[in-house]
N, C-alpha and C positions, 0 to 999 in steps of 0.2 A: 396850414393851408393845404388843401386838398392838389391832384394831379388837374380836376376838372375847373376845380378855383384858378388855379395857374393858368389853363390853357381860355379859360372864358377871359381873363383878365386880361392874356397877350390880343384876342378878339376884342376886346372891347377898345385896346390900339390903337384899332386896326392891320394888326399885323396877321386881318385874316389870309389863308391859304388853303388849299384842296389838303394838304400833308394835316395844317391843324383843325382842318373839322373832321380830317378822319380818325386823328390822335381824339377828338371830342367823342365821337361816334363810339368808338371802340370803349373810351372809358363812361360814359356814359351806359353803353352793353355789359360791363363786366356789372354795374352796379344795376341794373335790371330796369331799366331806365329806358324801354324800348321805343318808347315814340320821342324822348329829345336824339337819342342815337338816329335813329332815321332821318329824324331832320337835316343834322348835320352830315350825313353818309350821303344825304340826297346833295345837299351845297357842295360835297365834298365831289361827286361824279360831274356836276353842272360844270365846277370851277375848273375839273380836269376832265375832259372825258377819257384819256387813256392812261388811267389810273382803276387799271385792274384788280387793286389789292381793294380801293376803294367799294367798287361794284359787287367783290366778295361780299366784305363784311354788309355793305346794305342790304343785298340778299340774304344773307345769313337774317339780318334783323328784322326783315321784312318780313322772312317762311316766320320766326319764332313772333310775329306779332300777328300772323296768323291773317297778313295780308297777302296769300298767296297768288293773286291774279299777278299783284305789283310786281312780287320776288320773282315769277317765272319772268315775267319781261323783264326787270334789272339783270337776271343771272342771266339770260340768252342773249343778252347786250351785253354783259361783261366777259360770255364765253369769247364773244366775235374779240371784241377788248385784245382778250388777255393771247388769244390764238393768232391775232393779227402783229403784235408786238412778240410771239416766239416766248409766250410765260405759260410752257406747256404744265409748271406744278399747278399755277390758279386755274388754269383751263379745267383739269380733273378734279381739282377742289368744287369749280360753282359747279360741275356736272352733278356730281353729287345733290347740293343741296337743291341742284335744277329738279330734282327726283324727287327728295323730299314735298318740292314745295307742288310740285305736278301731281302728288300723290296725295297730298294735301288737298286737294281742287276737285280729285275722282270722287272723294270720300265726301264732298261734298253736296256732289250734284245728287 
């Protein structure tokens, strides 16, 4: 049984939580799986909203699915997030990918 078989099984539960759809999100990302990760990255920020780790990795997933309007607004709400709770390493983490995914949007128009 897989990390994602485990974690969908403890969901199917109900022993949903923000911690385990962002453990879904993330393993769901490693395996390239970018639109069920969002899903659960998006449940996972609804269920907590200051869950700054969370707001990371959905921008993260967001910029690389190449949903960049979404990831600038996740990551500039999880900047506020993570700066408002004093997690100054995720604040310079989503700045970063806030660039990418803003850069992502010029190359667009």
């Amino acid at each position: 049984m897989s990390i994602i078989d485990n974690l969908e099984a403890m969901r199917a539960r109900g022993q949903d939580s923000a911690l385990l759809r962002y453990s879904l999100g993330n393993e769901y990302l490693k395996q390239g799986q970018t639109d069920q990760a969002i899903d659960h990255l998006a449940d996972a920020v609804r269920q907590d909203p200051g869950y700054s780790a969370a707001w990371k990795l959905y921008g993260k997933a967001l910029t690389q699915a190449g949903r960049s309007v979404e990831a600038v607004e996740a990551l500039s709400r999880g900047i506020e997030v993570a700066e408002g709770k004093g997690d100054a390493q995720a604040a310079k983490e989503m700045r970063v990918f806030l660039k990418r995914a803003e850069a992502a949007l010029d190359s667009q128009d």
